[in-house]
C-alpha positions in Angstrom: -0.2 -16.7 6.9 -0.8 -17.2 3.5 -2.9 -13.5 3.3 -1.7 -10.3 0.9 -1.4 -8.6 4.5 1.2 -11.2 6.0 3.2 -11.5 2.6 3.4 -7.4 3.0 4.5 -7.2 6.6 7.2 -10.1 6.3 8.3 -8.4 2.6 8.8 -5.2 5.1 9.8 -6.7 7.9 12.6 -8.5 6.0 14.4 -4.7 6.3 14.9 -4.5 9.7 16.5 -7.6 10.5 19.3 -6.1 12.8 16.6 -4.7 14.8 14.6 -8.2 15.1 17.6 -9.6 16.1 17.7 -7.6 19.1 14.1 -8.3 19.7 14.7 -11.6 19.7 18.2 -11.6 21.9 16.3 -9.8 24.5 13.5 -11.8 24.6 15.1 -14.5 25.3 16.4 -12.7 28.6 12.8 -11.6 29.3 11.8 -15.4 29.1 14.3 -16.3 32.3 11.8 -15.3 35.1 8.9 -16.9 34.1 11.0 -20.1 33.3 12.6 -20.2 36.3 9.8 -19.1 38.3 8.2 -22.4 39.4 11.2 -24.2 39.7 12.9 -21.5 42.0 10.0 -21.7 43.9 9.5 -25.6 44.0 13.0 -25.5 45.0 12.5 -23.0 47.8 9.8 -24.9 49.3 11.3 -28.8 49.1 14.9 -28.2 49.7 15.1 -25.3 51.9 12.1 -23.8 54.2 10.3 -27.5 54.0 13.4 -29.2 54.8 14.0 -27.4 58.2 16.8 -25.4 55.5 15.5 -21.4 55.3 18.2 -19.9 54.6 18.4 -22.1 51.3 15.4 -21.5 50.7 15.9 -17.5 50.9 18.6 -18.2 48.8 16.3 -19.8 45.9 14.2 -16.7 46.5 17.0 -14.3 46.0 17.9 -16.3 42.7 14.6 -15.9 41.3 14.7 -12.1 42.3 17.9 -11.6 40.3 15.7 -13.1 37.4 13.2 -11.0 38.1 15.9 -8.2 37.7 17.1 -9.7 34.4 13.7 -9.6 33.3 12.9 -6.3 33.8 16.3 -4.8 32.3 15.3 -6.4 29.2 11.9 -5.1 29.0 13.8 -1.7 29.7 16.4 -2.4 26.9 13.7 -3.5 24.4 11.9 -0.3 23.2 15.1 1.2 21.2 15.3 -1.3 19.3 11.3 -1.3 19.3 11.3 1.5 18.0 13.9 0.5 15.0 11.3 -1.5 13.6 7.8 0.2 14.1 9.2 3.6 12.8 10.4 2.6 9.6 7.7 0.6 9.0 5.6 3.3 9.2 7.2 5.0 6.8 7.6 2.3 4.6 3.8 2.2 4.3 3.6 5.5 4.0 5.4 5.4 0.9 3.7 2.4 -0.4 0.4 4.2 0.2 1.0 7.3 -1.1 3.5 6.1 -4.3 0.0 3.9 -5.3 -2.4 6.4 -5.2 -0.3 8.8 -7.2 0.6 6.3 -9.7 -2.7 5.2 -10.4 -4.3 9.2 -10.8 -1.5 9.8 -13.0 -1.7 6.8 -15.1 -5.4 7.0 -15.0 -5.3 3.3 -14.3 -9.0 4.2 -12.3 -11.2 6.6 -10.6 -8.8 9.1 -8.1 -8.9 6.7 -5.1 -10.2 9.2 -2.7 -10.1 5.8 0.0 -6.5 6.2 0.0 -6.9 8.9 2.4 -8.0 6.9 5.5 -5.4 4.3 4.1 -2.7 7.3 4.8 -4.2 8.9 7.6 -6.0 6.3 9.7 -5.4 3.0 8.9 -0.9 2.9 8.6 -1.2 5.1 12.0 -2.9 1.8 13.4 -0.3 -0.5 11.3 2.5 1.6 13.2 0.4 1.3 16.6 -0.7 -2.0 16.6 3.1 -3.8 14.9 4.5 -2.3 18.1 2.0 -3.3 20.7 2.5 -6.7 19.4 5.9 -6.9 19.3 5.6 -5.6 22.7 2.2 -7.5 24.2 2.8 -10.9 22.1 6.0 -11.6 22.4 5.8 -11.1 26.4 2.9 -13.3 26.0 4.5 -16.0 23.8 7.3 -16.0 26.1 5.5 -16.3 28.9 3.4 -18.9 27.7 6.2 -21.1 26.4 8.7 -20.5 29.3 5.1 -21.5 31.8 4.9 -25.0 29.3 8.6 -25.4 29.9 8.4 -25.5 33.4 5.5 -27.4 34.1 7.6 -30.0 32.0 10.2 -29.7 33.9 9.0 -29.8 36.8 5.9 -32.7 36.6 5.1 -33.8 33.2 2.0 -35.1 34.8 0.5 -31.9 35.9 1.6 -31.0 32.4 -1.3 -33.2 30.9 -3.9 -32.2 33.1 -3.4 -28.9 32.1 -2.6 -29.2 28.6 -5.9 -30.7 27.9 -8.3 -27.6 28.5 -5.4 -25.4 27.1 -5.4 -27.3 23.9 -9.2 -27.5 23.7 -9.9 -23.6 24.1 -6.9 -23.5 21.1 -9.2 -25.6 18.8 -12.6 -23.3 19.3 -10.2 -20.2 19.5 -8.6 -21.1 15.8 -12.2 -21.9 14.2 -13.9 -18.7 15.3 -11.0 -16.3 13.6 -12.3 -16.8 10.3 -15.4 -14.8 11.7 -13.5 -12.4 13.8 -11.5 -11.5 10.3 -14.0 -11.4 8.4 -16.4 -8.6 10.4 -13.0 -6.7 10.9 -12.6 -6.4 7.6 -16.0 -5.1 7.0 -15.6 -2.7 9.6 -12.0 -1.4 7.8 -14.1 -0.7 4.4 -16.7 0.8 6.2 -14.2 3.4 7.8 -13.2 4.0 4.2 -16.3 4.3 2.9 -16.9 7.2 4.9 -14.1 8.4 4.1 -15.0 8.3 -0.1 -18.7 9.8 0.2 -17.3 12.5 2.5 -14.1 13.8 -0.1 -16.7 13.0 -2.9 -19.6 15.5 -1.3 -16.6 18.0 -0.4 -15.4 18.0 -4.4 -18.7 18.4 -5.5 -20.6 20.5 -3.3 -21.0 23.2 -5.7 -22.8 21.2 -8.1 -24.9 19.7 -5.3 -25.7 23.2 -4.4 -26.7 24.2 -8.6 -28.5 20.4 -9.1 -30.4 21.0 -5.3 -29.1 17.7 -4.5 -28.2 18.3 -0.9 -30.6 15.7 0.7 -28.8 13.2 -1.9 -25.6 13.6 -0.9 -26.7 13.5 2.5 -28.4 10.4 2.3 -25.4 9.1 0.6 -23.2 10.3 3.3 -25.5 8.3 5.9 -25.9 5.1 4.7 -21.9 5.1 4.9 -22.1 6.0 8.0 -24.8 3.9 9.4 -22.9 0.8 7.9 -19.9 1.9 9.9 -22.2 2.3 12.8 -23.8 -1.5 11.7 -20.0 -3.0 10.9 -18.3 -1.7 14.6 -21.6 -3.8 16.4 -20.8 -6.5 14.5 -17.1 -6.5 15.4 -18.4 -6.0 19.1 -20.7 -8.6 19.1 -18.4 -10.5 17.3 -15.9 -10.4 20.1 -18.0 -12.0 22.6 -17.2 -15.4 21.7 -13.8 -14.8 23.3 -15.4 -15.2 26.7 -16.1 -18.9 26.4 -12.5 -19.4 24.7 -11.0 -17.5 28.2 -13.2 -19.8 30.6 -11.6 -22.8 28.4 -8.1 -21.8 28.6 -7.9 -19.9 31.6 -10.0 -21.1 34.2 -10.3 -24.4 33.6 -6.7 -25.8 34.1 -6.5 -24.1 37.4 -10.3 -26.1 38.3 -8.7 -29.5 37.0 -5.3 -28.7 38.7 -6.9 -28.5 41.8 -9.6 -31.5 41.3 -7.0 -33.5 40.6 -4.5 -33.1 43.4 -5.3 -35.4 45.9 -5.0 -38.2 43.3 -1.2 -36.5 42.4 -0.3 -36.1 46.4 -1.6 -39.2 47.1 0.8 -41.6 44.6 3.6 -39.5 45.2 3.2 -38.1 41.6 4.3 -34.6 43.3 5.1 -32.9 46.4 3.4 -30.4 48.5 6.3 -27.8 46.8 5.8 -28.9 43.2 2.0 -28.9 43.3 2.3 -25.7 45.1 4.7 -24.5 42.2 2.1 -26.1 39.8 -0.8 -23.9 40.9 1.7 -20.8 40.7 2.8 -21.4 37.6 -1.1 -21.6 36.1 -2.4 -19.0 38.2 0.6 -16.7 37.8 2.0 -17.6 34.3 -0.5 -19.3 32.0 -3.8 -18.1 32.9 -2.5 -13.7 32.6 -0.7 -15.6 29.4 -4.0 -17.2 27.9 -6.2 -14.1 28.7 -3.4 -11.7 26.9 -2.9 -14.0 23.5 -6.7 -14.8 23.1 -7.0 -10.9 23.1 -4.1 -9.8 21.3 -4.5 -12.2 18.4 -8.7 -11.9 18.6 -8.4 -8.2 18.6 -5.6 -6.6 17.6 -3.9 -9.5 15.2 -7.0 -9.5 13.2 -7.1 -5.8 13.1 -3.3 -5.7 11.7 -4.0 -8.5 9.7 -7.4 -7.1 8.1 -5.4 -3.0 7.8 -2.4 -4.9 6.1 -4.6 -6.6 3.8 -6.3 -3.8 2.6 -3.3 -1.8 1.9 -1.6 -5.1 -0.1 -4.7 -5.1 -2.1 -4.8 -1.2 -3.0 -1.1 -0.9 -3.5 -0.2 -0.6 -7.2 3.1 0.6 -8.0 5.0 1.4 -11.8 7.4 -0.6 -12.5 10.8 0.0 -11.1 14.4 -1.1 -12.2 17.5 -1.7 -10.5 20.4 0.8 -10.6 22.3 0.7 -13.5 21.5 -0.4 -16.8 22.1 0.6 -20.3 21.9 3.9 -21.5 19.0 4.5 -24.2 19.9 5.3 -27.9 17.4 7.9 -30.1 16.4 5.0 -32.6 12.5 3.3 -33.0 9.6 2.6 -30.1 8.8 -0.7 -30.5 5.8 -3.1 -28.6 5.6 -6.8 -29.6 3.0 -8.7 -28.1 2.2 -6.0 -25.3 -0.5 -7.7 -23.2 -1.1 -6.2 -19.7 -4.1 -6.6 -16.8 -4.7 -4.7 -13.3 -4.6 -8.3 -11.7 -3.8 -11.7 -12.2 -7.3 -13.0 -12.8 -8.4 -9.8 -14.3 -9.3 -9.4 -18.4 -6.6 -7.9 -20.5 -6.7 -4.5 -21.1 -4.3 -4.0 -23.7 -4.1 -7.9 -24.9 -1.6 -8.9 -28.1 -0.3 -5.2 -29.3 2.2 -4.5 -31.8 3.4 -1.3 -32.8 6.2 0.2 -34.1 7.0 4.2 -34.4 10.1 5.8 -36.1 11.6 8.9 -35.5 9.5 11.4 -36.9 6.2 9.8 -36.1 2.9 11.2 -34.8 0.3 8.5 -33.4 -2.9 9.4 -32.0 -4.4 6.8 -29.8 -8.5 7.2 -29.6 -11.0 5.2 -27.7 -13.7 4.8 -25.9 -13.4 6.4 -21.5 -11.8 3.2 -19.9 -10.8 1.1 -22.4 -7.1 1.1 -21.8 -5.7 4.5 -23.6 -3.4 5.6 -20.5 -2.5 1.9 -19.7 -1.4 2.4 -22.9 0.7 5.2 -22.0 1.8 3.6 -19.0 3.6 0.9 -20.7 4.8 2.4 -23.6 6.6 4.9 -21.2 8.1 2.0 -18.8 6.0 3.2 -15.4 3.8 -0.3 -16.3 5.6 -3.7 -17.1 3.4 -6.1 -19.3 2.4 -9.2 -18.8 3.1 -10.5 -22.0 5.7 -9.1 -24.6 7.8 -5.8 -24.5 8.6 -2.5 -24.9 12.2 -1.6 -26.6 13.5 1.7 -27.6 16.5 1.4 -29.8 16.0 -2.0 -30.1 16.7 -2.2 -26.0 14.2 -3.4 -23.8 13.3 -0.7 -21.0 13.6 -2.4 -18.3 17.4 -3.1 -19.5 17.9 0.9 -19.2 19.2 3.1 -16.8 16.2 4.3 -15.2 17.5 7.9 -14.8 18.3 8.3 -18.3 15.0 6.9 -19.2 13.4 9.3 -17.7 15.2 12.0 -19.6 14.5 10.3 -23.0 11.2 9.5 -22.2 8.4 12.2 -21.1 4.4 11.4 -20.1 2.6 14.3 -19.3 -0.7 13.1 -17.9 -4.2 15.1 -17.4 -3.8 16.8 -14.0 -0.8 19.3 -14.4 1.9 19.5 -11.7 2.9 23.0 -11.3 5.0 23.6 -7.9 5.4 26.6 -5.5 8.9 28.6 -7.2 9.6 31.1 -10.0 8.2 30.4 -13.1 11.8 29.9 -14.6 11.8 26.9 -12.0 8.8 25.2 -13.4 9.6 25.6 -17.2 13.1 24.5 -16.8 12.8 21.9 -13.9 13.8 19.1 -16.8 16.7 21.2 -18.3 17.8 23.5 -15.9 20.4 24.5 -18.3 17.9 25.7 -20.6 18.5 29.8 -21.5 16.0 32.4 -21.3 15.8 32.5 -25.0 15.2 29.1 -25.0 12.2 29.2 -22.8 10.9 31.9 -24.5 11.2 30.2 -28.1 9.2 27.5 -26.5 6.5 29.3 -24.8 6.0 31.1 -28.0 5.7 27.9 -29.9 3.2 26.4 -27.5 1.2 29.7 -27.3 2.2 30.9 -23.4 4.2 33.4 -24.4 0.9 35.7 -23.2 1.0 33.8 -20.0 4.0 34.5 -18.8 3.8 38.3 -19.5 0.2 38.5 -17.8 2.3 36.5 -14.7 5.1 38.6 -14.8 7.9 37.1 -16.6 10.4 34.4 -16.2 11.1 35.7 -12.3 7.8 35.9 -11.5 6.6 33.6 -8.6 4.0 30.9 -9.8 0.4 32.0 -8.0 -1.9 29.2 -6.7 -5.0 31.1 -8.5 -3.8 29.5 -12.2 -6.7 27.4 -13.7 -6.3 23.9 -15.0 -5.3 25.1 -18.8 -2.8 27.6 -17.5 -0.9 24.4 -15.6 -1.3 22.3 -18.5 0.7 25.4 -20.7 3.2 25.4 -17.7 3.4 21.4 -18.0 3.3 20.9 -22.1 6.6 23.9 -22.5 8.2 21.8 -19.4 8.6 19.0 -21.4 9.3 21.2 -24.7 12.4 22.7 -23.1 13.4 18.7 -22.0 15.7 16.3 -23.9 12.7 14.1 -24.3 12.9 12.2 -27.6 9.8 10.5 -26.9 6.3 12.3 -26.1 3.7 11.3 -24.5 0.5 13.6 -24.1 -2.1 11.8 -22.4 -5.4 14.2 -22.2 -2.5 16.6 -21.6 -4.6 19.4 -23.4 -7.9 18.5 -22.3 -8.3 22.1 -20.3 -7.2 24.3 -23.6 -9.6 24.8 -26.7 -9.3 23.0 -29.8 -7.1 25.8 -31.4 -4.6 26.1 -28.6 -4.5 22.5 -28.7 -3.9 22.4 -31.9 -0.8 24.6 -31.6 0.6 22.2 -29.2 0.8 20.0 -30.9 1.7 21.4 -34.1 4.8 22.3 -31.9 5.6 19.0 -30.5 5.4 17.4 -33.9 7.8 20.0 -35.2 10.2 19.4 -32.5 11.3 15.7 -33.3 11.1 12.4 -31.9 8.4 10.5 -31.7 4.8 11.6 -30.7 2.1 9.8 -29.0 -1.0 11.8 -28.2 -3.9 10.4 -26.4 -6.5 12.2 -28.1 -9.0 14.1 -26.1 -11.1 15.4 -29.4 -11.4 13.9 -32.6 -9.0 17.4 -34.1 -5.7 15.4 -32.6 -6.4 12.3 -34.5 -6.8 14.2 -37.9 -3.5 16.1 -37.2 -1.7 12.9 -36.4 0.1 10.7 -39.4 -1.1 7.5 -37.7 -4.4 7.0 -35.4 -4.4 4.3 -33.4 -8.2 2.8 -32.6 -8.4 0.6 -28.9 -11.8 -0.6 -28.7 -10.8 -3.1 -25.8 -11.1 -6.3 -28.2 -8.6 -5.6 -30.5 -6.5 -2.5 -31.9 -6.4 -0.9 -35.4 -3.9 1.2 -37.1 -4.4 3.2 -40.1 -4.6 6.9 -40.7 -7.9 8.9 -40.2 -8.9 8.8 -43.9 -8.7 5.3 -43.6 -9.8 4.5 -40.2 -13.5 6.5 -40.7 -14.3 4.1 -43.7 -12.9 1.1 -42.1 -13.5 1.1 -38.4 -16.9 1.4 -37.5 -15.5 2.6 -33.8 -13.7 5.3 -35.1 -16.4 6.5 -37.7 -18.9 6.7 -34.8 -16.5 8.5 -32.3 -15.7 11.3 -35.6 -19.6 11.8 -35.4 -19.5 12.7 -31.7 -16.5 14.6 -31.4 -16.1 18.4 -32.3 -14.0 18.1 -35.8 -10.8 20.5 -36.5 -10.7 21.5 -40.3 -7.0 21.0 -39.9 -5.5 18.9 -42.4 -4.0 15.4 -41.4 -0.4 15.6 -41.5 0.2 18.9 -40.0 
């Protein structure tokens, strides 16, 4: 209980309450007949048909047939509000699933998690399917289980004992092999997405498998995953067995001690002929179908949800998100005091102990080693990420304090992979300022160099084709954000696709524009254009400016050798 995967379906389960409620309400109903079952029964035998009384006794009959009724009309009345859980958990997931994997490629937190496909597509499908089969199968079960214990109680605590004995026996060696039942599950779940990585890996790149002649690689690559799916669904089969030995524990052997003992109960007048008779029918008919279904529910599908659930707790990452409300932000200074922040509460730091502090007016250039924390960085100067340590203000106010809405307006990240969407191409430049005029996009396409663009596409009007390459999105992206309110910049990689001279125009314009600039250098040219370079080398940061840095940082001197130099002059 104490799992990732049980704190994440009681955090989402916690949103359908009403709906629970009525799960609950009419489960209780659906708990009358097997409660009332034996004792109807026992009832039937001693007081009417073996008393020389039938037509009592057909009356305890009929009773327990109107329970049966209730019964039924419950299980009928249960699926609506079923369905009011299952469904929005689903989406809920969905959401959670998706949201991560977006936040982390465009926050470049890691790799593109190319897993998060069978997390989307296979494994919140079997979330959705397997929540309601056990709302459905286990709580029947429960019910029936608890409503069985209830009257055997009630109706010979003494057949009670000999029954609970092997009952709590096959519980014990049922608990202790779960941990082994979990953990092949969950070898079998990351085996599923294995396959699911080298296959959307081999896909991506199967033009440069085809130019390298690497096909019997990547198709050896492609079958180990798949033999270890093959290897990890065995081992859950095989696994499974041991459920066998748990069902003769629970479910046959009451029954054998029931009957072994009942001359010994007849005999002392512990019971009578009806309530032994009840006594076998409520084991045979109540506890032993009850036994069988909760050892495989919980052995097969609990661990399955619990295993999925886990998973997707582990691989959900989400930006930081504020309440409504807030305080709008102020044009003023970017401050970060003490910004520390890890993926992970055992994790290293990546950014550990930074201070900055940039004015209006200023142009920082943040270089690095791949990895080492650069779009973190970004994350967290923009609000998406929320430290673990220190703060972010702008205008001396704390982002999370902000509106989150206006935020967003102030503040602008334009990551590595461009987002352009199906429309006119006025709709994508102006999607941030939709007042914006046409003279106004066009003074900012000229200033970013796509003026040429949109004439070769066909002017404002035209409709965006899907055939653009990655540098035409980034243009389409960077003017975007040009056209914006945006006092505050941030270009992470965002020019990667263009060349060094229609990257330096970019940003050139961006610096011209006002506000504050933060560029997450992609060659060594944006860091000589910038006022301020800022050097992360993962064990500490340096400021300075590039002069400064290439004598004094032995980092930065050896990433200037490696990197294609701009002749442009630092300040520009």
């Amino acid at each position: 209980m104490r799992t990732p995967g049980f704190r994440l379906l009681l955090a989402e389960l916690r949103e359908s309450r009403g709906a629970l409620r009525r799960v609950a309400l009419w489960s209780a109903v659906e708990a009358l007949p097997p409660l009332g079952y034996g004792l109807l029964l026992a009832a039937a035998l001693d007081r009417g048909f073996l008393a020389g009384r039938p037509l009592e006794g057909l009356l305890w009959l009929l009773a327990m047939g109107v329970l049966m009724l209730a019964g039924a009309g419950a299980q009928y009345a249960m699926f609506p509000a079923l369905a009011a859980v299952v469904e929005p958990l689903r989406d809920r997931l969905v959401l959670r699933v998706v949201r991560s994997a977006l936040s982390r490629a465009v926050l470049g937190a890691e790799r593109p998690d190319t897993a998060a496909v069978a997390r989307l597509t296979q494994h919140v499908e079997m979330v959705r399917n397997l929540v309601s089969a056990l709302i459905r199968q286990l709580r029947t079960t429960l019910v029936t289980l608890l409503a069985g214990v209830a009257g055997l109680a009630a109706l010979a605590p003494q057949v009670l004992l000999v029954v609970g004995a092997p009952l709590l026996i096959a519980a014990f060696v049922f608990a202790r092999s779960l941990r082994g039942l979990a953990r092949v599950n969950r070898r079998s779940v990351l085996a599923r997405e294995g396959v699911s990585t080298a296959t959307t890996e081999m896909l991506e790149g199967v033009r440069d498998i085809v130019a390298c002649g690497a096909e019997q690689r990547a198709l050896a690559d492609l079958d180990r995953a798949l033999e270890e799916q093959v290897r990890s669904s065995r081992a859950v089969a095989h696994a499974e067995t041991t459920r066998t030995g748990v069902l003769l524990l629970g479910a046959q052997l009451p029954l054998v001690a029931l009957l072994l003992s009942a001359p010994w109960l007849l005999s002392g007048g512990t019971v009578t002929p009806g309530e032994l008779l009840a006594a076998v029918a409520y084991v045979s008919v109540t506890l032993q179908p009850a036994v069988r279904s909760l050892i495989a529910v919980v052995g097969g599908w609990g661990l399955q949800l619990g295993t999925l659930l886990t998973r997707i707790a582990e691989q959900s990452w989400t930006p930081l998100r504020r309440p409504p409300g807030g305080r709008p932000p102020t044009p003023g200074d970017l401050t970060a005091t003490g910004l520390t922040f890890a993926y992970g509460p055992h994790a290293e730091p990546v950014v550990a102990g930074l201070d900055l502090f940039l004015t209006d007016g200023c142009h920082l250039a943040v270089v690095g080693p791949s990895g080492i924390g650069k779009s973190t960085l970004a994350g967290l100067l923009t609000g998406l990420l929320s430290p673990r340590h220190g703060e972010v203000r702008l205008g001396g106010v704390p982002l999370p304090d902000l509106d989150e809405a206006a935020l967003r307006r102030t503040v602008a990240l334009i990551p590595q992979e461009a987002y352009v969407f199906a429309g006119t191409l006025r709709d994508n430049l102006a999607y941030l300022n939709p007042d914006a005029a046409d003279g106004q996009l066009a003074e900012s396409c000229a200033a970013l160099g796509a003026a040429d663009l949109v004439t070769r596409l066909g002017g404002l009007d035209a409709e965006v084709p899907d055939t653009l390459s990655q540098g035409e999105r980034q243009l389409i992206a960077l003017v975007r954000v040009h056209v914006s309110a945006a006092r505050v910049v941030v270009l992470d990689e965002a020019t990667c696709h263009l060349d060094a001279a229609a990257e330096a125009t970019v940003e050139r314009a961006f610096a011209a524009r006002g506000g504050i600039l933060v560029v997450i250098a992609h060659r060594i040219s944006s860091a000589m254009r910038a006022r301020q370079v800022l050097v992360m080398d993962g064990a500490r940061a340096e400021l300075g400016t590039h002069e400064s840095l290439r004598h004094a940082n032995p980092l930065y001197a050896g990433l200037s050798g490696h990197w294609a130099a701009d002749p442009a002059p630092a300040g520009t």
